[in-house]
N, CA, C and O of each residue as an XYZ file, in Angstrom:
812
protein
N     -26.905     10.268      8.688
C     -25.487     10.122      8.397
C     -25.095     10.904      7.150
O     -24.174     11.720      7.124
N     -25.859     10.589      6.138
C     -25.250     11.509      4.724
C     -25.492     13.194      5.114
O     -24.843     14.106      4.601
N     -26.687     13.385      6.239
C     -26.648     14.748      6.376
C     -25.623     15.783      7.046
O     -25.499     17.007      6.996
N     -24.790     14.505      7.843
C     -24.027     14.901      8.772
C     -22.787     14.938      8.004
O     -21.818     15.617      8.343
N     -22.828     14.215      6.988
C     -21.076     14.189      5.655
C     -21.540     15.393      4.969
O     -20.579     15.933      4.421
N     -22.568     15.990      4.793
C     -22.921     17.073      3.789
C     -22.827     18.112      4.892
O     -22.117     19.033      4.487
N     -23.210     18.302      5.972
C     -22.679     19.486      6.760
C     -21.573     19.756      7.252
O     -21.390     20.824      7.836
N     -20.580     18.794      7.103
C     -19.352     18.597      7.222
C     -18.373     19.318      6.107
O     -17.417     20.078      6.263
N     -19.047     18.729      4.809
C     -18.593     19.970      3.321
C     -17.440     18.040      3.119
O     -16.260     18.045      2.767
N     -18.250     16.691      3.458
C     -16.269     15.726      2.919
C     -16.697     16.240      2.030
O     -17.672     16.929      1.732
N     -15.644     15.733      1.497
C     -15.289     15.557     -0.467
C     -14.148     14.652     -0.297
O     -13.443     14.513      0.703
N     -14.079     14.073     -1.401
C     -12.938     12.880     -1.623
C     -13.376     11.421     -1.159
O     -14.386     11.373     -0.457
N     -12.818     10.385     -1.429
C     -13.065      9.150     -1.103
C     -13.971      8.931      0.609
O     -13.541      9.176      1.736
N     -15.146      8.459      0.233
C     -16.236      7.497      1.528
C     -16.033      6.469      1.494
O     -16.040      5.815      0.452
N     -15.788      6.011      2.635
C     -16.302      4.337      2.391
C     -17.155      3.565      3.207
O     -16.611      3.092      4.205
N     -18.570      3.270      3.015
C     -19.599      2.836      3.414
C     -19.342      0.856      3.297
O     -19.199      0.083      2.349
N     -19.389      0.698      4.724
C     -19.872     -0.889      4.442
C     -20.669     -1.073      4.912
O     -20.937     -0.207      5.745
N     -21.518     -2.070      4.831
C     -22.915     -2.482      4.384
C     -23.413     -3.429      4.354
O     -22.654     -4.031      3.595
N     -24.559     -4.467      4.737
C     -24.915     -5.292      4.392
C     -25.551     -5.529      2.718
O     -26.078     -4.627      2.066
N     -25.334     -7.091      2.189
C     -25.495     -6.908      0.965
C     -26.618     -6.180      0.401
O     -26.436     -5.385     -0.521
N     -27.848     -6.415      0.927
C     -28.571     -5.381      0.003
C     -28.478     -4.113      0.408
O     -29.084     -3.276     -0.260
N     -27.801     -3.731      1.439
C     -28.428     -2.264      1.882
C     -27.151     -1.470      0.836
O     -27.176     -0.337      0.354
N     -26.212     -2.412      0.733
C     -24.524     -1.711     -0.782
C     -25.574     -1.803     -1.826
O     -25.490     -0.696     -2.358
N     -26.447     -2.409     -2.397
C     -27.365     -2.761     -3.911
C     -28.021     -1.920     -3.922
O     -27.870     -1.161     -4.880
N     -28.875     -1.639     -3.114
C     -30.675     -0.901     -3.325
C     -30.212      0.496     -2.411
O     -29.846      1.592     -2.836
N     -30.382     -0.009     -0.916
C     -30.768      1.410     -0.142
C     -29.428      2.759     -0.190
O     -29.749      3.915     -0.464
N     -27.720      2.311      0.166
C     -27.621      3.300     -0.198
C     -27.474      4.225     -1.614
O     -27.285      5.427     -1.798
N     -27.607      3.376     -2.279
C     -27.346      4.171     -3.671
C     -28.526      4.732     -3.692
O     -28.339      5.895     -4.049
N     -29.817      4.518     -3.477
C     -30.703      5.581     -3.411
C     -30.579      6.605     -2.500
O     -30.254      7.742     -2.843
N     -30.808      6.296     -1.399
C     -30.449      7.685     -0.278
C     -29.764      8.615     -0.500
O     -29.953      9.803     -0.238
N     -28.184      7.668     -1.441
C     -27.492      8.870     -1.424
C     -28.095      9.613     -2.848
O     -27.972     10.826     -2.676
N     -28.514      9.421     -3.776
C     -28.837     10.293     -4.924
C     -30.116     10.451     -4.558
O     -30.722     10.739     -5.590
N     -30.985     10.414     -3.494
C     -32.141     10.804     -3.051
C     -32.152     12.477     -2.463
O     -32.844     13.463     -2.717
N     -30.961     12.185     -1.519
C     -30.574     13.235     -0.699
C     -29.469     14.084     -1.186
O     -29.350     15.285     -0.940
N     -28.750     13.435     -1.827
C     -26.984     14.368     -2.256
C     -27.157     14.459     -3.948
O     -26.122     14.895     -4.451
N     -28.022     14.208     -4.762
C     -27.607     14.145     -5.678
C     -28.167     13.346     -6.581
O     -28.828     12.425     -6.102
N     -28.093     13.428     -8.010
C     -28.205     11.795     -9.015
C     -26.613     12.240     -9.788
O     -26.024     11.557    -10.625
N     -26.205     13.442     -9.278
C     -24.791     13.562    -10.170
C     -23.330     12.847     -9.257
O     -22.137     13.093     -9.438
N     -23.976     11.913     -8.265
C     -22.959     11.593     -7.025
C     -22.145     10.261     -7.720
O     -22.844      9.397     -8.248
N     -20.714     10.109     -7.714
C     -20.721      9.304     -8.008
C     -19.993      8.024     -7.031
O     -18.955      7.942     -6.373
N     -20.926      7.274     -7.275
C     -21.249      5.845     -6.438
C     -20.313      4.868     -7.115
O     -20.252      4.844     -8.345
N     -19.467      3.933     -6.246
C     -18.740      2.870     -6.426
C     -19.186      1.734     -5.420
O     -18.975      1.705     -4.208
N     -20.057      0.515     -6.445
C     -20.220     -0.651     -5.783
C     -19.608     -2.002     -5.922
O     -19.574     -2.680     -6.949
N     -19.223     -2.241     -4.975
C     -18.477     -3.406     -4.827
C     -19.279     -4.622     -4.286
O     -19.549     -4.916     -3.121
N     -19.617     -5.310     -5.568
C     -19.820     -6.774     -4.279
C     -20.054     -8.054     -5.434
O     -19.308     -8.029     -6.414
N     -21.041     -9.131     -5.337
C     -20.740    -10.515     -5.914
C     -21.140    -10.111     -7.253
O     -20.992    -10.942     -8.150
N     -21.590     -9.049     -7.513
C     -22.069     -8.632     -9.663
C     -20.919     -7.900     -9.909
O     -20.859     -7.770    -11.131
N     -19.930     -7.328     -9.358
C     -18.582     -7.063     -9.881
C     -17.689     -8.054     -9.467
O     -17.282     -8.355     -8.345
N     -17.299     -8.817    -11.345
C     -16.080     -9.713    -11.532
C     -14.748     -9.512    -10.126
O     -14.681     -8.402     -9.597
N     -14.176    -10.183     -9.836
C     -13.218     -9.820     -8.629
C     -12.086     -9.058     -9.859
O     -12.087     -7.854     -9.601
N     -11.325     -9.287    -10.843
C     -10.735     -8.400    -11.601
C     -11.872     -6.590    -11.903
O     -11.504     -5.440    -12.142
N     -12.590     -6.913    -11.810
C     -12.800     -5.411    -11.856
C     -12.988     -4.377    -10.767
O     -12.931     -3.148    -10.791
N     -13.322     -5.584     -9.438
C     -13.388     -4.353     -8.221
C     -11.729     -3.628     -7.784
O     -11.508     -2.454     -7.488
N     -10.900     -4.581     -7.855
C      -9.873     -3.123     -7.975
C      -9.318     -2.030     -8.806
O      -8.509     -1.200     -8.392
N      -9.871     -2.089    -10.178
C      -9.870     -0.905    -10.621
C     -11.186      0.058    -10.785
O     -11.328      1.023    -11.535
N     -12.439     -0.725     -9.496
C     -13.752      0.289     -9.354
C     -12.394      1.056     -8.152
O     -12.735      2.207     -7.881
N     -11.632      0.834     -7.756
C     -11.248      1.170     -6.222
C     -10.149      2.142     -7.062
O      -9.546      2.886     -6.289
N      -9.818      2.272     -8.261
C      -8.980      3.191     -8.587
C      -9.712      4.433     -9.063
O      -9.567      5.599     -8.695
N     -10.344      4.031     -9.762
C     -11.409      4.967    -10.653
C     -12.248      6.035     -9.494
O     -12.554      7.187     -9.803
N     -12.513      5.503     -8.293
C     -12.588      6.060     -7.660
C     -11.704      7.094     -6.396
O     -11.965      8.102     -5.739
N     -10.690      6.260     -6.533
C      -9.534      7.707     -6.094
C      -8.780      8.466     -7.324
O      -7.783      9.175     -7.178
N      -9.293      8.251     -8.302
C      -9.078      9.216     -9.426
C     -10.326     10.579     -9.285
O     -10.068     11.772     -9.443
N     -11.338     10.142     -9.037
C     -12.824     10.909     -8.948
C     -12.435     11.519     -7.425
O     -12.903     12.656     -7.361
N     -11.945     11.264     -6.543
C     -11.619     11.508     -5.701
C     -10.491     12.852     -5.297
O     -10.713     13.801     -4.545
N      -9.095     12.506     -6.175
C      -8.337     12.907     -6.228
C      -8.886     15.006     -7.049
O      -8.331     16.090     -6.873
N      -9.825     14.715     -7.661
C     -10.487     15.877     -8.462
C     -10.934     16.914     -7.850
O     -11.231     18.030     -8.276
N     -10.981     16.140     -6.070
C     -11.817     16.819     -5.742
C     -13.380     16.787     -5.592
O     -13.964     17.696     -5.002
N     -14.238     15.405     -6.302
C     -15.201     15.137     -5.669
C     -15.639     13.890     -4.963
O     -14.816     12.981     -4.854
N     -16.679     13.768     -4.539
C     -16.429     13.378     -3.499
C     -17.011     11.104     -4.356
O     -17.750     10.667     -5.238
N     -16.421     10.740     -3.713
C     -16.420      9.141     -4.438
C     -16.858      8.188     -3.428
O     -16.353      7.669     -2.433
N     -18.074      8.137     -4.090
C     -18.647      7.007     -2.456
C     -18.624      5.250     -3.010
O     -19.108      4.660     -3.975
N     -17.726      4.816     -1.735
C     -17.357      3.274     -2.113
C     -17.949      2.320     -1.421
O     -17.438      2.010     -0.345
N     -19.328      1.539     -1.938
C     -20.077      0.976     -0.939
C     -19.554     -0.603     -1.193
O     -19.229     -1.126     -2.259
N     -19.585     -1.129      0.046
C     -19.123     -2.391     -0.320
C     -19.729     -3.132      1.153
O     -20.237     -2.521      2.092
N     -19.539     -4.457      1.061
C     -19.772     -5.236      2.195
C     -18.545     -5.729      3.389
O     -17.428     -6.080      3.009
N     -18.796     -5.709      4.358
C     -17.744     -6.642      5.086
C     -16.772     -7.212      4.833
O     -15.647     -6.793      5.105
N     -17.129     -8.720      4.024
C     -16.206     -9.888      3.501
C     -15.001     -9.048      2.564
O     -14.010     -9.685      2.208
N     -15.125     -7.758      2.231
C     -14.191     -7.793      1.091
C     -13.386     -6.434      2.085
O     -12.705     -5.539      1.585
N     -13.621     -6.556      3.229
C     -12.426     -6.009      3.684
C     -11.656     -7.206      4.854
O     -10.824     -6.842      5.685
N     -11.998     -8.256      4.747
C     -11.477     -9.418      5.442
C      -9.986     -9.687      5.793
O      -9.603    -10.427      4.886
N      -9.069     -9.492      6.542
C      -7.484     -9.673      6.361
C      -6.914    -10.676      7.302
O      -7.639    -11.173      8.164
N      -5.590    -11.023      7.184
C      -5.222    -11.468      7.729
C      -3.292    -10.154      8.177
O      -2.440     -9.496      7.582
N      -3.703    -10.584      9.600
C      -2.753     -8.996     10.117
C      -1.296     -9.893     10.899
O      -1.307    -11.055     11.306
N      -0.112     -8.896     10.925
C       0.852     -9.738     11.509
C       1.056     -8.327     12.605
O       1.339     -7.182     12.252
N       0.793     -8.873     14.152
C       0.723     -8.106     15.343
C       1.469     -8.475     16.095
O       1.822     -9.651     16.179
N       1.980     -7.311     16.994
C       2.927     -7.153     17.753
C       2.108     -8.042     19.402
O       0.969     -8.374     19.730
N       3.251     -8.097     19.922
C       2.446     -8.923     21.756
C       1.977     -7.554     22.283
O       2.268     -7.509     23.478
N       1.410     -6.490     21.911
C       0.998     -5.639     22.305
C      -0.513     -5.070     21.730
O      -1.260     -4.238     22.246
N      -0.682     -5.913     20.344
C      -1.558     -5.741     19.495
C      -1.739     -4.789     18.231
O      -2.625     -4.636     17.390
N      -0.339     -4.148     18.513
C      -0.278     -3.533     17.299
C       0.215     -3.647     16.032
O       1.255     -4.305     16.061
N      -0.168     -3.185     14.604
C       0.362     -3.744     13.561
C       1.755     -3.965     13.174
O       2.492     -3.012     13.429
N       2.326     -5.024     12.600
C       3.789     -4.740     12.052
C       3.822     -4.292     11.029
O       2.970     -4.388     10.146
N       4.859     -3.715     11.008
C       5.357     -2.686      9.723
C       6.132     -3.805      8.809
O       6.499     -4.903      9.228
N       6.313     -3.292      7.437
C       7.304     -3.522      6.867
C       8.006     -2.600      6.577
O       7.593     -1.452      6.742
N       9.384     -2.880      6.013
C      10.741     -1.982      5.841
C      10.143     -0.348      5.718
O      10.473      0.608      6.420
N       9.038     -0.384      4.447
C       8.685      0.800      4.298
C       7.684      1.658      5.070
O       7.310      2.775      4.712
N       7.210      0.876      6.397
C       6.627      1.178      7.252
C       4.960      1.060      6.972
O       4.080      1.518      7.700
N       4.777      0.293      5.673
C       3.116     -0.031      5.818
C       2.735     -0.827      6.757
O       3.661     -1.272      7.435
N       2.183     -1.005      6.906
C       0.749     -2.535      7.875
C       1.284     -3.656      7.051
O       1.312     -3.304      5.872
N       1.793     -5.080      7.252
C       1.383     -5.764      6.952
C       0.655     -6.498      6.935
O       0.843     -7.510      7.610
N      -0.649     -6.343      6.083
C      -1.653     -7.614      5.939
C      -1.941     -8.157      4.842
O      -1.624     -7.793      3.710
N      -2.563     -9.057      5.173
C      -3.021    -10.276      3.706
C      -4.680    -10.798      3.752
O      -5.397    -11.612      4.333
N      -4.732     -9.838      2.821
C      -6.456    -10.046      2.322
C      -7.070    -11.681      2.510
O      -6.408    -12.693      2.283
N      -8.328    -11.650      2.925
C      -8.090    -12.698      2.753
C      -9.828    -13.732      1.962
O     -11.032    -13.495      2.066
N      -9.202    -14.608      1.393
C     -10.824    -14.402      0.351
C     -10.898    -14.080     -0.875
O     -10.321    -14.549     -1.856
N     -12.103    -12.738     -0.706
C     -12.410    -12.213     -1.803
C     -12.201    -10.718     -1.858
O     -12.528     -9.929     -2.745
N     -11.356    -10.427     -0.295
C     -10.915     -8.917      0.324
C     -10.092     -8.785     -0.908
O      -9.347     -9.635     -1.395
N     -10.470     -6.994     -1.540
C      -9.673     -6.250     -2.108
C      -8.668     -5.158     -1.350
O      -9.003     -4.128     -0.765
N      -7.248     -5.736     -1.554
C      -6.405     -5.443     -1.080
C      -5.931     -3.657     -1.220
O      -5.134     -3.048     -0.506
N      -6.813     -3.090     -2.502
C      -6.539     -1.790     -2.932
C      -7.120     -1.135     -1.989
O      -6.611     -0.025     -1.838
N      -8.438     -1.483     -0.912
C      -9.067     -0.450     -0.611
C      -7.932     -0.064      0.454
O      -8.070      1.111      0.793
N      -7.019     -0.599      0.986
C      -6.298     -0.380      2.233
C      -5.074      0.813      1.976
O      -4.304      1.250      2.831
N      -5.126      1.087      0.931
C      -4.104      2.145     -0.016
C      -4.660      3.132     -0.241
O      -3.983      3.959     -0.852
N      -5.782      3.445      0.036
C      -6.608      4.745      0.175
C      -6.878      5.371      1.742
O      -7.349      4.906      2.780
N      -6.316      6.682      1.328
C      -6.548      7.717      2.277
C      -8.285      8.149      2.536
O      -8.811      9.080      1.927
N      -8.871      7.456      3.345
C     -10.582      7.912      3.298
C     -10.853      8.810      4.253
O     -10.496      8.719      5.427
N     -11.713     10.000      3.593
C     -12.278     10.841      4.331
C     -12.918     11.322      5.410
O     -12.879     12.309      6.144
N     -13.801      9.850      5.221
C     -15.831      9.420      5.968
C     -15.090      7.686      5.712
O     -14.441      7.186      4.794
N     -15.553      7.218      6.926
C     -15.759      5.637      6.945
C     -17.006      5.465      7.954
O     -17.015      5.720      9.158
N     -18.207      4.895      7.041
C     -19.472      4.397      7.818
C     -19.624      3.027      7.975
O     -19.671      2.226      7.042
N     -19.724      2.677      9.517
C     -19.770      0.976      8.884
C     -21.577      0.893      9.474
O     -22.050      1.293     10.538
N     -22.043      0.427      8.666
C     -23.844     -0.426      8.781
C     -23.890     -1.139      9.217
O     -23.082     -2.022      8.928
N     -25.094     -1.424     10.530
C     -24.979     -2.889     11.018
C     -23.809     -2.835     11.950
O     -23.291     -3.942     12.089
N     -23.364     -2.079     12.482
C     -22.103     -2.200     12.862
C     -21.505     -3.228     13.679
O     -20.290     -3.380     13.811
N     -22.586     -4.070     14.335
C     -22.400     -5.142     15.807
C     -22.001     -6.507     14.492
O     -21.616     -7.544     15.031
N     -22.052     -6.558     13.210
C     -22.173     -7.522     12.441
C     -20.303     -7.269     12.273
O     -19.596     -8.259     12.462
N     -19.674     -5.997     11.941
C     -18.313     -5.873     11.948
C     -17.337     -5.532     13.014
O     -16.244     -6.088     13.115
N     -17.730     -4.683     13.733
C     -17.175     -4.336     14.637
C     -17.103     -4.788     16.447
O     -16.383     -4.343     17.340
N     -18.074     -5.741     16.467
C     -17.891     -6.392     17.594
C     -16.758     -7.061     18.584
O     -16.172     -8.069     18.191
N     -16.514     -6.603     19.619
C     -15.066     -7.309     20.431
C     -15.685     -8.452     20.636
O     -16.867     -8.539     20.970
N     -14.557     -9.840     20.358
C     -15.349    -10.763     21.273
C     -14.781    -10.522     23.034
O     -13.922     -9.849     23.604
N     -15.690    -11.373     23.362
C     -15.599    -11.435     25.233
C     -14.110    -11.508     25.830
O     -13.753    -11.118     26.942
N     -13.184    -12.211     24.643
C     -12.180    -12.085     24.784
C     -11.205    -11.148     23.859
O     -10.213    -11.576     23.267
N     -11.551    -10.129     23.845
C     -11.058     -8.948     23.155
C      -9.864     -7.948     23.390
O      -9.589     -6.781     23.112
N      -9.427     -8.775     23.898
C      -7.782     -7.619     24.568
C      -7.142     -7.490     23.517
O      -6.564     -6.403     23.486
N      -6.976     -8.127     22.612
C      -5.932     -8.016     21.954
C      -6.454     -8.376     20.070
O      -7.425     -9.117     19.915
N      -5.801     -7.851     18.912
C      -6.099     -8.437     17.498
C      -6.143     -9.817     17.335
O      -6.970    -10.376     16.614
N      -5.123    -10.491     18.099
C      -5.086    -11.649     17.455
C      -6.859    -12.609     17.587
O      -7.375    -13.503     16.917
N      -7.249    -11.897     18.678
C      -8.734    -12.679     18.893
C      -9.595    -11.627     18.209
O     -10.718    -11.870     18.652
N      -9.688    -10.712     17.472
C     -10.176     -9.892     16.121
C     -10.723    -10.870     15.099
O     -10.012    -11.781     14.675
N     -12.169    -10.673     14.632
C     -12.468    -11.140     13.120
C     -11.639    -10.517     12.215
O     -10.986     -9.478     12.313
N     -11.776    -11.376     11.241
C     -10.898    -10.664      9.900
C     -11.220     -9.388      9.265
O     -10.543     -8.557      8.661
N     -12.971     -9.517      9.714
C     -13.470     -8.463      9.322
C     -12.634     -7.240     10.232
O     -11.750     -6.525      9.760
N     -13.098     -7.192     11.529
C     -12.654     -6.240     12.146
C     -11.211     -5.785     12.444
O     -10.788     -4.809     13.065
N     -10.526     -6.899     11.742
C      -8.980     -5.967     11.502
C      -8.888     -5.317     10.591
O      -8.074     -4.424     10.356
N     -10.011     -5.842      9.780
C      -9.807     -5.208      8.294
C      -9.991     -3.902      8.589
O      -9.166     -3.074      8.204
N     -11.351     -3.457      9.477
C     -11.954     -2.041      9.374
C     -10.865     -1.301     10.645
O     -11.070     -0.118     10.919
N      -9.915     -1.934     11.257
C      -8.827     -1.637     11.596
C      -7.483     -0.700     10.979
O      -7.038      0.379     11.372
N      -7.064     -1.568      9.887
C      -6.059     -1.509      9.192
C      -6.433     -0.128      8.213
O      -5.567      0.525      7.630
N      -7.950      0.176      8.164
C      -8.108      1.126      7.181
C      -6.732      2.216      6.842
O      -5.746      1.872      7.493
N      -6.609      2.847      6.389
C      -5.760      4.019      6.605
C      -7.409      5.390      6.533
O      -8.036      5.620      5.499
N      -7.675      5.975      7.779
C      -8.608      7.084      7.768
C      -7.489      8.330      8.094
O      -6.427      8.243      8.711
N      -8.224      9.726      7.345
C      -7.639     10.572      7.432
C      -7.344     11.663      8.819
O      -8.357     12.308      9.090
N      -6.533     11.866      9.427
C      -7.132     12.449     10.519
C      -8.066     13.403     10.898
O      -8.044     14.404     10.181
N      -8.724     13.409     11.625
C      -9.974     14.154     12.202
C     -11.026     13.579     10.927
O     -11.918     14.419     10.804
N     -11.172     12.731     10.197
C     -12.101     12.688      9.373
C     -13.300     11.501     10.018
O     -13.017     10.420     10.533
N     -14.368     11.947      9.855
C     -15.592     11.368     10.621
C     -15.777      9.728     10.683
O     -16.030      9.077      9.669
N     -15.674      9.336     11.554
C     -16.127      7.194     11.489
C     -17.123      7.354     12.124
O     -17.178      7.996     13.173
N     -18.292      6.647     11.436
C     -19.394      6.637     11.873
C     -20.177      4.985     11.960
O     -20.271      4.369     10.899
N     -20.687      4.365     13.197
C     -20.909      3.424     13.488
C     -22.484      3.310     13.457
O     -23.147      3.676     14.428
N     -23.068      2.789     12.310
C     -24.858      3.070     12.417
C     -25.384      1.133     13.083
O     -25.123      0.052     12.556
N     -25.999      1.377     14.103
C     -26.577     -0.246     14.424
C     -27.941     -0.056     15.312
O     -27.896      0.596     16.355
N     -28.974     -0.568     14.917
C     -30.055     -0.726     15.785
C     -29.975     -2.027     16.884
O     -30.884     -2.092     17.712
N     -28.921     -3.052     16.908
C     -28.318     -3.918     17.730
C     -26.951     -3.294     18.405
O     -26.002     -3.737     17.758
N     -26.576     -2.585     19.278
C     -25.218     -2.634     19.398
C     -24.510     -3.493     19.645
O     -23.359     -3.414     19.215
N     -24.938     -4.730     20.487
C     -24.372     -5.261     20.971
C     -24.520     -6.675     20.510
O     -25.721     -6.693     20.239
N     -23.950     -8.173     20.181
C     -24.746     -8.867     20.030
C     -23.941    -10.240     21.006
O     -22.759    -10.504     21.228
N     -25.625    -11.079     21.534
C     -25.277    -11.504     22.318
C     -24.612    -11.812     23.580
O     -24.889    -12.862     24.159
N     -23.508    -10.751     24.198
C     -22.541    -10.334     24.949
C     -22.834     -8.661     25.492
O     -22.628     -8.089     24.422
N     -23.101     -7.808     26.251
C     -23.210     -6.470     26.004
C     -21.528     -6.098     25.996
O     -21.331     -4.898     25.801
N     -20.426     -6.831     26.154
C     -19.385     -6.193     26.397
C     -18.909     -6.179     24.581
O     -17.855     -5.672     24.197
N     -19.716     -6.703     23.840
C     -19.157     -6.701     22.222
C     -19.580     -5.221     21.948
O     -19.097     -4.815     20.891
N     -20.344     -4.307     22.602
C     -19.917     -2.870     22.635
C     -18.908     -2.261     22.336
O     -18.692     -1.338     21.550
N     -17.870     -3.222     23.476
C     -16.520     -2.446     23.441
C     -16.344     -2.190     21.887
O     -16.349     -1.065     21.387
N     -16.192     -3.336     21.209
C     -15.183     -3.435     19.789
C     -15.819     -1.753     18.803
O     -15.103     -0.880     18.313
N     -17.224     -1.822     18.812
C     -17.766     -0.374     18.082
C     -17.190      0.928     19.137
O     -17.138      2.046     18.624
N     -16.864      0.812     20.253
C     -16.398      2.126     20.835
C     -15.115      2.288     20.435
O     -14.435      3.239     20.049
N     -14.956      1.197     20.610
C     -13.025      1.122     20.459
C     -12.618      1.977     19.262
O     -11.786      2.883     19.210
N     -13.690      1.284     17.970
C     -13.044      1.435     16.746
C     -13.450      3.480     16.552
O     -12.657      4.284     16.063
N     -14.647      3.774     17.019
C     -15.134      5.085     16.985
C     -14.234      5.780     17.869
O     -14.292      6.997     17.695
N     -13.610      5.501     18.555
C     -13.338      6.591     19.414
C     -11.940      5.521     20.486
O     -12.138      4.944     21.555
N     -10.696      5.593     19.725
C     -10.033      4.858     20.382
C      -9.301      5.585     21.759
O      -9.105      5.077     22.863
N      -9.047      6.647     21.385
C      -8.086      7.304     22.559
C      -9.075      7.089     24.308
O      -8.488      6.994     25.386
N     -10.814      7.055     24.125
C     -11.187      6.942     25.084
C     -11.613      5.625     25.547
O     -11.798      5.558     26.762
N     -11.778      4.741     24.987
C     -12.160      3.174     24.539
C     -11.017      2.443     24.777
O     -11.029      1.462     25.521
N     -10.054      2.827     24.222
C      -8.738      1.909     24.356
C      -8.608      0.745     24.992
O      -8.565     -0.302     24.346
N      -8.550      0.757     25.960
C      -8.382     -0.456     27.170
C      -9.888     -1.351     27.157
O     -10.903     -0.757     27.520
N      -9.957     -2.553     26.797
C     -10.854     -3.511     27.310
C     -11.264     -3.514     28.584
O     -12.400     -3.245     28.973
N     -10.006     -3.925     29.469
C     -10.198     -4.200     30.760
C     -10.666     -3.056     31.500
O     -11.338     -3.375     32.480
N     -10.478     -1.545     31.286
C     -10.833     -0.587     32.181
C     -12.471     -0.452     31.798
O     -13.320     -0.185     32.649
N     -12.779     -0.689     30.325
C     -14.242     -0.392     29.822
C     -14.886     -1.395     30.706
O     -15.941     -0.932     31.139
N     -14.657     -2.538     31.117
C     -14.937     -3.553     31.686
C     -15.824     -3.420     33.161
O     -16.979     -3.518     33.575
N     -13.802     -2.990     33.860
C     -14.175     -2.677     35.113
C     -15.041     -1.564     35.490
O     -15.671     -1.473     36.543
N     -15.011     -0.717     34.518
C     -16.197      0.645     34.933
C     -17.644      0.399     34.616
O     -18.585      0.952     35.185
N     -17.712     -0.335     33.814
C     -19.332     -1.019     33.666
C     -19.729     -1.898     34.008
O     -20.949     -2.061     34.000
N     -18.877     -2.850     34.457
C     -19.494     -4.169     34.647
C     -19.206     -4.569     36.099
O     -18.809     -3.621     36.776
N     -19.299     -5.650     36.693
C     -19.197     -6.060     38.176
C     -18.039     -7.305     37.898
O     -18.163     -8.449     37.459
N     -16.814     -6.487     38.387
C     -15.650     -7.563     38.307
C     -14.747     -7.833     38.984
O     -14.229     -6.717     39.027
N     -13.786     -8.779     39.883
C     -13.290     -8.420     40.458
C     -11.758     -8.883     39.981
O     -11.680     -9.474     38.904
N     -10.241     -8.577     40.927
C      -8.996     -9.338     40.354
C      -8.942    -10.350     41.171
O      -7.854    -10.853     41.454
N      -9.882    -10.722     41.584
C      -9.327    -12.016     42.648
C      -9.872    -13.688     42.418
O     -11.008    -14.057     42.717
N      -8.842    -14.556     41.847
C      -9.599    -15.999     41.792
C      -9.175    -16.627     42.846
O      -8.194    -16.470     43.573
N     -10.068    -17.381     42.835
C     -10.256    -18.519     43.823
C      -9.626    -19.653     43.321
O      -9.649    -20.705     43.960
């Protein structure tokens, strides 16, 4: 994955989520293993005070804004929201046409105000999973609206890393296709009917 952001040439704001140790130990090594010890790394999680992770989340679209590249590792829980959706599933706007959502927890509300480059999610069947009943947000984890609501830049790389894809269900697939690749994923029910054995008829 970092080889594939370095042949790519990002620069500017990453945002890696992560399970807790793999945000602590593994990627901050990898990445100054492989990219660097001059890289600079933004970690978010229970050893940063909740007053200081949103101004790690500024400091880093300042480092960003420069022109290099600002990697923001964090976990799940702190992109957690709560979303207000249309009967269609899509977000509501307010007046000024943002997303409205509401963090929820210990979710920092700044990361959703950043334009990101690269979004990797780790583990991915842990965030991104549809449940069985997945048509629509309102049956969405908090997590996975969260990694929803992101604002990503267009054409800029989402990358889904999981040695489980699926968990428990194989159709919790859908939710990691969906989120990687929506224009072809889109529909639940068609991913459904083309893989699975279903019919429209009850008894």
């Amino acid at each position: 994955t970092i080889a594939a952001l370095l042949e790519m040439d990002i620069k500017g704001p990453i945002l890696i989520v992560a399970p807790r140790s793999a945000v602590r130990v593994t990627w901050p090594q990898e990445i100054r293993q492989w990219v660097g010890s001059d890289e600079k790394i933004f970690i978010i999680n229970a050893e940063v005070k909740p007053a200081e992770r949103a101004a790690r989340i500024h400091e880093a679209t300042r480092v960003a804004n420069s022109g290099e590249r600002a990697w923001v590792l964090l976990g799940p829980n702190y992109l957690r929201i709560r979303a207000d959706v249309d009967d269609y599933g899509n977000f509501e706007r307010d007046a000024k046409g943002k997303k409205i959502i509401r963090p929820v927890n210990e979710a920092v509300g700044e990361i959703f105000g950043v334009k990101w480059n690269a979004v990797i999610v780790d583990e991915s069947h842990l965030s991104l999973a549809g449940g069985s009943a997945g048509v629509g947000k309102r049956k969405w984890s908090a997590q996975r609206l969260g990694l929803d609501a992101l604002r990503i830049a267009p054409n800029a790389p989402k990358i889904a890393i999981s040695g489980t894809p699926f968990r428990g269900k194989t159709e919790n697939l859908w939710g990691t296709l969906n989120w990687v690749d929506r224009p072809k994923f889109g529909s639940y029910w068609n991913f459904i009917k083309r893989h699975y054995g279903v019919t429209d008829t009850f008894s």
